[in-house]
N, C-alpha and C positions, 0 to 999 in steps of 0.2 A: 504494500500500500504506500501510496503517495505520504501518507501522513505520519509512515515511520520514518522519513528524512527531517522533520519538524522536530522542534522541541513544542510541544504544548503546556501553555499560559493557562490558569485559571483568570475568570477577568479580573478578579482582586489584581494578580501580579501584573498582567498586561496594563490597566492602568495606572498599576505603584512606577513600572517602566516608565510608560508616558507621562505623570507626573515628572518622574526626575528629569527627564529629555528636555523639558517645557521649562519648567522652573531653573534649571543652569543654565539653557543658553538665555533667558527671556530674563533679568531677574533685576534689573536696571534699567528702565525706557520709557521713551517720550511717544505718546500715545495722541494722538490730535483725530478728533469729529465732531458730531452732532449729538448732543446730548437729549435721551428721549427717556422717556416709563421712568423720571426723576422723584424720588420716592423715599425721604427720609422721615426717618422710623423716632419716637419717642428715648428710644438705645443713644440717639446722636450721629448713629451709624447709617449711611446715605447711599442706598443702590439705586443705579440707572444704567440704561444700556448706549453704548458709545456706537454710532453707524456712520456711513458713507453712502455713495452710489449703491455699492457692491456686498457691502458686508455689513454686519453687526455685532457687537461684543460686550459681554455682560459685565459689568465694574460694581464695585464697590468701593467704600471710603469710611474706614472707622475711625470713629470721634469724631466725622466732618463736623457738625455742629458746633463743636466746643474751638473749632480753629478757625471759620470762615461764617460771615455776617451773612445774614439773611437777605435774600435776593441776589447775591451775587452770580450763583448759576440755577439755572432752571431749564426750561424741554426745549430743544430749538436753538438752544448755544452754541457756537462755537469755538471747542475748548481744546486747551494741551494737558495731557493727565500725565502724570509720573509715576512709576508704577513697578510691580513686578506680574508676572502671569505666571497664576497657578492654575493647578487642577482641584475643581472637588470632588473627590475619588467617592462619596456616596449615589453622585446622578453623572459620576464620568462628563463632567462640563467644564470646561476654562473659560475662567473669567483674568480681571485684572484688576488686583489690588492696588487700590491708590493712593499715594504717600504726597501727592500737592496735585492742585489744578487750578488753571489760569485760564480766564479768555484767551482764545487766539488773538495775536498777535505780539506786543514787545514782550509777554507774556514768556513764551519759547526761552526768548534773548536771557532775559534772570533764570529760566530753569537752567537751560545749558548752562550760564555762568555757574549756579551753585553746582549742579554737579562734578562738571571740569575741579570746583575748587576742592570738592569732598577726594574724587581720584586723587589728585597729587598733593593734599596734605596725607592722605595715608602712606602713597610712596616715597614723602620725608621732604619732597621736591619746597617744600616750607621749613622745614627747621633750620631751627639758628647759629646750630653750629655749623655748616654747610655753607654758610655764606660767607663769602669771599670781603676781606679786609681792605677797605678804600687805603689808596695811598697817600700819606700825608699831604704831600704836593706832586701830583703827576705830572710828569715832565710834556705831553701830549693828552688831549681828552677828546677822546672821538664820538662823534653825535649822531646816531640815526634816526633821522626825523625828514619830514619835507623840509624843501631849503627853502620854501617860499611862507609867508604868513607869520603872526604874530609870538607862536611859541618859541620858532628858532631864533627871532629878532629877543625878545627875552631871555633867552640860557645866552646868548653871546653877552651880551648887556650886561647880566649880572656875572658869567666870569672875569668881564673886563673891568668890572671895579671892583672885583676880589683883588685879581692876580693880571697885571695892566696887559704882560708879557706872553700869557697863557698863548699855547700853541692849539689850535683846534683843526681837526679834520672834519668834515662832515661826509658823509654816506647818506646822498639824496634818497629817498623813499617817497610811497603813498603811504599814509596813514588811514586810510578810509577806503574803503569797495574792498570786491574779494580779493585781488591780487597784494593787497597790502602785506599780508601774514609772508607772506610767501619773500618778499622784498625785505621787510626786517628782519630774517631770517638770516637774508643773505648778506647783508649790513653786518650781525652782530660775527657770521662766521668768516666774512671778507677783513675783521679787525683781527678777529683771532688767527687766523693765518700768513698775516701779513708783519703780524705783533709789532703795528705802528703805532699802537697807542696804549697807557697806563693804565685807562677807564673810558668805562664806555657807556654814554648816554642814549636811552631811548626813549621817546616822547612826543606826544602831540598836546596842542592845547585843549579846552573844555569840547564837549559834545555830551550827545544824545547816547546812549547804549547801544544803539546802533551802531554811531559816529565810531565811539572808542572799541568797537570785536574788533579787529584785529589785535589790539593788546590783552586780549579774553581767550586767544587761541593756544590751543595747546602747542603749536608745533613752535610759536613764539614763544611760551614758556620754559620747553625744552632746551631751544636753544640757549636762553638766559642761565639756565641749570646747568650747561652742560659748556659753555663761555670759560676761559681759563681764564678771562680777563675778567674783573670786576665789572660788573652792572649797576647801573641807577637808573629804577623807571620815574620817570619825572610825564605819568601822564593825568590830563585830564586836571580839575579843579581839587581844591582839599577836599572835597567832597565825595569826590569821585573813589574809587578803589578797582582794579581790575588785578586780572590776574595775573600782569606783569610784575607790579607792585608789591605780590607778596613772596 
């Protein structure tokens, strides 16, 4: 028989499998639809199902209540959930447990930031003993920024009535649209294999969340982590924080 080639599953085991399958690759993600059958319970705990053109997917949210004010999401929104996706192995169903949700749009922009920021303070890519010692007076300070506009007129300005004599490089870049990341990139590793300079600047003036992702990008992070030369992110207003900065 055909079916002595098989191993045979009872469905308990076949879906304790599919659980695990589901839940490690799926166990961190950004989930974006339309929110329908919105339905929170007395518990605080808030189920409703996430759909599209094409599909539908059944979510939950424990404690929503106690974390997010009334009216903010209802039937017919359009939202980004954060989430992991499990099975519930009694009616064999995947849904997607939810750990925040925002309206679509700049919405996304803060979830990605925090996530990005949870990855790499667990990878250490934040601790303080890791970080690299400015040098008293760098004999050169290399800048990668746009050469055009108010910020780079400012960091020149204010080294030159530090240190009158300060040597400066700068490494043109875009600071904004998607090619930006990719251009600071190669600014910080054009310093480091050139080892023209002491310390190295990277920076754009104020903006929008928008304005400042490319200093939110991880492969900009990496390379700051991974720079033999000293870094300084000098971006955005004090107000502002990205994840060059940390």
């Amino acid at each position: 028989m055909i079916l002595d080639e098989f191993s045979i599953y009872t469905v308990s085991e076949i879906t304790s499998e599919i659980k695990h399958l589901v839940s490690s690759q799926f166990r961190d993600v950004l989930v974006e639809g339309e929110v329908s059958n919105f339905k929170p319970y007395p518990s605080g705990h808030l189920y409703f199902t996430l759909k599209d053109n094409a599909s539908m997917l059944k979510a939950v949210f424990f404690n929503y209540q106690g974390r997010y004010p009334d009216g903010m999401i209802g039937d017919g929104m359009a939202v980004i959930c954060r989430g992991r996706v499990d099975i519930y192995e009694r009616r064999g169903e995947y849904q997607l447990i939810v750990s925040a949700i925002e309206p679509r749009g700049l919405g996304i922009l803060q979830l990605k930031f925090q996530m990005l920021k949870e990855k790499l303070l667990k990878e250490g890519l934040f601790d303080q003993v890791k970080k690299k010692s400015l040098p008293v007076l760098p004999r050169v300070i290399g800048i990668v920024t746009s050469p055009v506009g108010a910020a780079i007129r400012d960091m020149l300005k204010v080294i030159s009535e530090k240190f009158e004599n300060m040597s400066v490089l700068i490494y043109p870049v875009r600071v904004q649209g998607e090619e930006a990341a990719f251009e600071i990139v190669e600014g910080i590793e054009y310093f480091n294999q050139t080892r023209s300079v002491d310390v190295i600047i990277v920076g754009r003036g104020g903006g929008s969340l928008e304005d400042l992702s490319p200093f939110n990008d991880e492969m900009v992070a990496r390379a700051i982590y991974a720079s033999l030369i000293p870094v300084v992110s000098g971006v955005g207003h004090e107000i502002d924080f990205t994840i060059s900065d940390f």
